[in-house]
C-alpha positions in Angstrom: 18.2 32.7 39.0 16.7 30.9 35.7 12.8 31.7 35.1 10.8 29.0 36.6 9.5 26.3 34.9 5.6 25.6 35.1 5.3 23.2 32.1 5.4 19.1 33.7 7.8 17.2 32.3 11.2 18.4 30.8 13.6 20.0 33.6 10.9 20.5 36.1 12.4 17.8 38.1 15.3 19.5 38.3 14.4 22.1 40.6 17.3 21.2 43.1 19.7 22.5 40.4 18.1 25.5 39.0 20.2 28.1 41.0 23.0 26.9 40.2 25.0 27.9 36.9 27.4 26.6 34.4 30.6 26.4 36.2 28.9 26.2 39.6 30.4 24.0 42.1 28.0 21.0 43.0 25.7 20.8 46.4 27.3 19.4 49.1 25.1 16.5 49.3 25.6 15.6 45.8 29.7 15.9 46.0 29.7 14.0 48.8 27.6 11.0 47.6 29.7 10.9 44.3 32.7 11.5 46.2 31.8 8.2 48.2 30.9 6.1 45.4 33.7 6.4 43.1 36.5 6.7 45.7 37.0 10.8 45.0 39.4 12.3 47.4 37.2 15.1 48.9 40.0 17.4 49.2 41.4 17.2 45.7 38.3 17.3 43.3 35.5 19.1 42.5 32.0 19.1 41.0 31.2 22.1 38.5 28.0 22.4 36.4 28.3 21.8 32.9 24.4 22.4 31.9 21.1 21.6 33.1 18.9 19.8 30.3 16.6 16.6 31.0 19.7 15.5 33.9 22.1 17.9 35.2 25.6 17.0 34.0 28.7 18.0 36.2 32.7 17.8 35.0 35.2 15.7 37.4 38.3 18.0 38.0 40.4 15.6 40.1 44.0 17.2 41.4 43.0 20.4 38.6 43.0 18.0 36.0 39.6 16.9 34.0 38.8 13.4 34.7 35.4 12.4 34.4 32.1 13.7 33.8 29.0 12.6 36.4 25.1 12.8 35.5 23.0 13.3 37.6 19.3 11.3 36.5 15.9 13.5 36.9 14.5 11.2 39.2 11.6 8.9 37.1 12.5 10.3 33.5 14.2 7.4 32.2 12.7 4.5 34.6 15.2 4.8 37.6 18.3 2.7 38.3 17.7 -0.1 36.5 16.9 1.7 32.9 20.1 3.7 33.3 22.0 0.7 34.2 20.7 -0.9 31.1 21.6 2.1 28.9 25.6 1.7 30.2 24.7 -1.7 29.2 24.4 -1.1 25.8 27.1 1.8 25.5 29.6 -1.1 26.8 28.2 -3.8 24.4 29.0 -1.0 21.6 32.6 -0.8 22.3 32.8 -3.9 20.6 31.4 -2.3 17.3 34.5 -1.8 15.0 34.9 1.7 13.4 33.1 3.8 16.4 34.0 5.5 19.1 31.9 5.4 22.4 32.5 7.3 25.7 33.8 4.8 28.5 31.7 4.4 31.9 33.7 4.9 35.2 31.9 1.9 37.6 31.7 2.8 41.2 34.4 1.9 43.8 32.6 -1.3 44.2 32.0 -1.5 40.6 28.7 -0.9 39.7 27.2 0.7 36.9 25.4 3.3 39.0 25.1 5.2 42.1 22.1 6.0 44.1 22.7 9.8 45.9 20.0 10.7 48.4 19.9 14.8 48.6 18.5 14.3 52.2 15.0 15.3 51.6 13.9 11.5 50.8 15.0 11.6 46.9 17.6 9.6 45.3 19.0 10.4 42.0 20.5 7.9 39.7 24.3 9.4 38.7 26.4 7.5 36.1 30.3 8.6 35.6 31.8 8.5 32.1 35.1 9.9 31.0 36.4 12.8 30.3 36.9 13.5 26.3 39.2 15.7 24.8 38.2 18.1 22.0 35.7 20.0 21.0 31.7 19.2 20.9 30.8 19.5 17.7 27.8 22.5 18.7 30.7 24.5 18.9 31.7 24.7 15.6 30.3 27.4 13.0 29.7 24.7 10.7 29.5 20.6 11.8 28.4 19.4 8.3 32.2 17.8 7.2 31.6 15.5 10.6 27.9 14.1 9.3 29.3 11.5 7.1 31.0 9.4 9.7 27.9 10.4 12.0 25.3 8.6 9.9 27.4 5.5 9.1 28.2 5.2 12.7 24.3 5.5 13.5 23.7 2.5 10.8 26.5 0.6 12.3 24.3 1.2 15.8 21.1 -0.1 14.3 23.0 -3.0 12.7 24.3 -3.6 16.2 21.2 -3.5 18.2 19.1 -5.5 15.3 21.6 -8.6 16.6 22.3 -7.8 20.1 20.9 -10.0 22.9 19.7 -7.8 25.6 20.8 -8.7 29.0 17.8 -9.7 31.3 15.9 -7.2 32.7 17.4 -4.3 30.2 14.5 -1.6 30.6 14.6 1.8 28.6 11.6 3.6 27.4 9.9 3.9 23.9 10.2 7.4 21.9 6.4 6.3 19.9 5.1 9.3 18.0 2.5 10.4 21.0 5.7 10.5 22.9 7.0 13.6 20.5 3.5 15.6 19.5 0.2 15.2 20.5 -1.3 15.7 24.1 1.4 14.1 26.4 4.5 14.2 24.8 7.2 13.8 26.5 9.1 17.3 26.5 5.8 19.5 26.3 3.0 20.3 23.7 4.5 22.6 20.9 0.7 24.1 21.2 1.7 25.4 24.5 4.6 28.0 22.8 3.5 31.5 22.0 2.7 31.8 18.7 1.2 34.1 16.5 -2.4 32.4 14.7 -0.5 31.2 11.3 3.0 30.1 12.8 0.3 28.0 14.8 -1.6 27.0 11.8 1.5 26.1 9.3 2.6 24.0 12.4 -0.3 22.5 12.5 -0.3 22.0 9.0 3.6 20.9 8.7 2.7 18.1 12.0 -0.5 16.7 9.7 1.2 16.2 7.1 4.5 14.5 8.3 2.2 12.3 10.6 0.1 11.3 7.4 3.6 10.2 6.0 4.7 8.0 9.4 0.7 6.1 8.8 2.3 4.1 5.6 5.5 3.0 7.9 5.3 -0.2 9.7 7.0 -1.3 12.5 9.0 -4.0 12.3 12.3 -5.2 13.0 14.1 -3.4 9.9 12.4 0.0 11.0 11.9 -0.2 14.7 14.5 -1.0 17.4 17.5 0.6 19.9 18.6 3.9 19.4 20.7 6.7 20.3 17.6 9.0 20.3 19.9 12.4 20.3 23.1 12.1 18.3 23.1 15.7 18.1 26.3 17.9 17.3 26.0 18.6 21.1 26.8 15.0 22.0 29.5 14.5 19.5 33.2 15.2 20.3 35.6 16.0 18.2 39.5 15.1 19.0 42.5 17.4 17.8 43.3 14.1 15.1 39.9 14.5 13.8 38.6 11.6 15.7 35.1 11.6 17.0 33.5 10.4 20.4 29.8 10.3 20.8 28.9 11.0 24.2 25.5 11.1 26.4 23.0 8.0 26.0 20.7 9.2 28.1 17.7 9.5 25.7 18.1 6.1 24.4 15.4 3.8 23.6 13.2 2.3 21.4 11.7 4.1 18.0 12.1 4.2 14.6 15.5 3.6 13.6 15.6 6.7 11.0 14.2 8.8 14.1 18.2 9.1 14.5 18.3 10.9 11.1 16.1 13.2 12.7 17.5 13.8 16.2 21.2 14.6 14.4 19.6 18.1 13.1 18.0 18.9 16.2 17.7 22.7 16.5 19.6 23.4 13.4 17.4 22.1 10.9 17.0 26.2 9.7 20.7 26.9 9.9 22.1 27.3 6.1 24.9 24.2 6.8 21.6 21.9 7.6 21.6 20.6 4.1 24.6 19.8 4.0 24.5 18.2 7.3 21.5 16.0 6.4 23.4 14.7 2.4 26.1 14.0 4.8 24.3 11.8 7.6 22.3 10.0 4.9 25.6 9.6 2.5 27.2 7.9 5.7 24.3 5.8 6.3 24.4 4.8 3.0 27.4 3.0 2.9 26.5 0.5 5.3 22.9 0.3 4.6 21.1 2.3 1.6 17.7 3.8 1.8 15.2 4.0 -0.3 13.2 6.7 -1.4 10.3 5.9 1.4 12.9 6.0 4.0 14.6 9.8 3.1 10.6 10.2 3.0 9.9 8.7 7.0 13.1 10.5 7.4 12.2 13.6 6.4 8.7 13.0 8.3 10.6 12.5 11.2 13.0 15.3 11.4 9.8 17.9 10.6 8.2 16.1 13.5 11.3 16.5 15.8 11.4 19.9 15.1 8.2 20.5 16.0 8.7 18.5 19.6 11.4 20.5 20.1 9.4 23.5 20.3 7.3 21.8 22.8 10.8 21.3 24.3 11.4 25.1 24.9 8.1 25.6 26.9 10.1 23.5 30.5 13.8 24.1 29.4 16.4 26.4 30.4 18.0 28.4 27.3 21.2 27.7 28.8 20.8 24.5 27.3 21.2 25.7 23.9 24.3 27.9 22.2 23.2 31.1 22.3 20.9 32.6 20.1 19.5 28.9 19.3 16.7 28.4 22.0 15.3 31.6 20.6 15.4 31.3 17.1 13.3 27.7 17.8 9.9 29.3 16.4 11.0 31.8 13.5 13.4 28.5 12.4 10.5 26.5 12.9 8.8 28.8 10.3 10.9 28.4 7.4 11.9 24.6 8.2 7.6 23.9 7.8 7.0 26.3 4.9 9.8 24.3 3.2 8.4 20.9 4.6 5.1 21.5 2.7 6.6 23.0 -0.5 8.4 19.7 -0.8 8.8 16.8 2.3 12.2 16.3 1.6 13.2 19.5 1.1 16.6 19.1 2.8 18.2 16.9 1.0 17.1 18.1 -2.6 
C-alpha cells in the first residue's frame, strides 16, 4: 500500500482509493454507480485505475475496447456537483473555439453532466465521463518542447474565449489567488512543510519573496485576471498519431491570472534541460494571437517560480505515482537550480 498521507488537503480525501493501484479494477460500489448512470453493461466493461492525483481517474474498457475515461471528484475540492457541472460547461462552450481541440463529455443515460455515486458509507462523489483519446500524453515523451507552440496559442485562444464568454447562471468554480499557491493555506500544502536542508529552505524562501514582490505591481483586471485551464501540463495534453493534440482534464480550472497558465504548462519540469525550450515555445504560441510585453514574461516568470515552489507543497499529500518516475523526487534538488537561476535573473528561462 502507498505511505499514508497526514498533510490536509491534496489526496487525503482520497483515502477510499489508496489501496488500489494503476491498473486496479474499480470498487464495486463505484462500478456499479457508474455502470448505472451511463447505461454500462455490467458484464462487458470494466473500471481500472489510471492514477490517483487531486480525483482518482479510471479508464472505460467497454467489450475490451477503450471507450471512456470516468473521474471520480474528491468530495469538496472543487465545490461539489454544481462546480464540476460548470467546468463541463465551459469545456463544451470551447468546442466552439476554432483551431483547438477539447476532450468531449459523455452525459449520463438521462443526460446530465454529472453523476452523484454514494460508496455506501454516507459519501457521494461527483464523477464526470469524457472520451477516450488516442495517442500519447505528452509526459511521455523524452522531450515535449516541439508541442509548446500550438500549446501556448491554444491557451491565448482560451483566455480570448473566456474574456467574451457569458457564463451560464449559477457557473461556480473556485479562484487559484496567490494565498491559494504559497503562504499558510495553500491549497495543495505549505512548501515549508517539505524536508529541507537550512539553505534549500532559505533560497526558497528567498526565490518565493522575490517573485511575490514581482506579482505586487500586477493588477487585476479583466486583461490579466479571468477563466483558466489552471494545469495544461504535458500530462494533460494528448498527442494523436497525425500530430494532432487533445487537451484533456479541466478539473483544476478556475479563476487567476491568465499568465498563471504560462506557469502551470512547466509544472515539474521547469529543471529539465528541454524547459527552455518549452517556455520560448509556449510564449512564441501565445504570441501570435496576443503579444506580451516585457512585464508580462516578467508576471510570467513570477508565476512559474511561484508554481514551482507550490508544487513542492504539492509533494508533502501526494502519491509519487502521480508523477513519471524519478520526477516526484527530483521536486527539491530541481527546485534548487530552478530558484538559484530565478534570482540570478527572473526570467531566466526564456533568455
Amino acid at each position: 500500500m502507498p505511505p499514508q498521507l497526514q498533510a490536509t488537503g491534496g489526496a487525503t480525501g482520497l483515502a477510499a482509493f489508496a489501496a488500489y493501484s494503476k491498473g486496479s479494477l474499480a470498487p464495486w460500489w463505484l462500478f456499479q454507480g457508474v455502470c448505472d448512470a451511463w447505461g454500462f453493461d455490467v458484464f462487458s466493461t470494466e473500471l481500472r485505475l489510471i492514477t490517483v492525483s487531486e480525483n482518482a481517474t479510471y479508464l472505460v474498457v467497454c467489450r475490451d475496447k477503450p471507450f471512456g475515461v470516468v473521474r471520480v471528484s474528491q468530495p469538496g475540492y472543487v465545490g461539489g456537483p454544481v462546480a464540476v457541472a460548470s467546468e463541463i460547461a465551459w469545456v463544451e462552450a470551447l468546442h466552439a473555439v476554432e483551431g483547438v481541440n477539447v476532450v468531449d463529455d459523455i452525459p449520463t443515460a438521462a443526460g446530465f453532466k454529472v453523476a452523484t455515486v454514494s460508496d455506501g458509507s454516507g459519501t457521494e462523489w461527483a464523477c464526470v465521463c469524457t472520451g477516450f483519446v488516442e495517442g500519447v500524453v505528452l509526459e511521455d515523451l523524452p522531450d515535449p518542447s516541439s508541442f509548446y507552440r500550438t500549446i501556448g496559442r491554444w491557451a491565448a485562444l482560451f483566455h480570448a474565449h473566456a474574456r467574451t464568454w457569458h457564463r451560464p447562471d449559477g457557473f461556480e468554480r473556485f479562484n487559484w489567488d496567490l494565498t491559494d499557491m504559497v503562504g499558510e493555506r495553500p491549497r495543495w500544502g505549505r512548501w515549508e512543510d517539505k524536508q529541507l536542508a537550512p539553505g534549500e529552505f532559505d533560497l526558497f524562501k528567498r526565490a518565493e519573496t522575490a517573485a511575490l514582490r514581482v506579482m505586487e505591481h500586477v493588477p487585476r483586471t479583466s486583461k490579466t485576471w479571468g477563466l483558466i485551464h489552471a494545469d495544461l501540463r504535458p500530462s494533460n495534453v494528448i498527442a494523436s498519431v497525425d500530430g494532432s493534440l487533445t487537451v484533456i482534464d479541466f478539473d483544476d480550472c478556475g479563476f487567476s491570472y491568465y499568465l498563471y497558465d504560462y506557469a502551470a504548462a512547466l509544472s515539474f519540469v521547469e529543471h529539465e534541460p528541454y524547459a527552455p525550450a518549452m517556455a520560448k515555445e509556449w510564449v512564441a504560441g501565445y504570441g501570435e494571437v496576443a503579444p506580451l510585453s516585457d512585464e508580462d514574461l516578467a508576471c510570467a516568470s513570477a508565476l512559474s517560480m511561484i508554481r514551482r515552489l507550490q508544487m513542492v507543497g504539492w509533494t508533502t499529500n501526494h502519491y509519487a505515482d502521480a508523477l513519471p518516475d524519478g520526477l516526484y523526487d527530483a521536486q527539491v534538488p530541481g527546485t534548487v537550480y530552478c530558484a538559484e537561476r530565478y534570482l540570478q535573473s527572473p526570467t531566466w528561462l526564456l533568455e
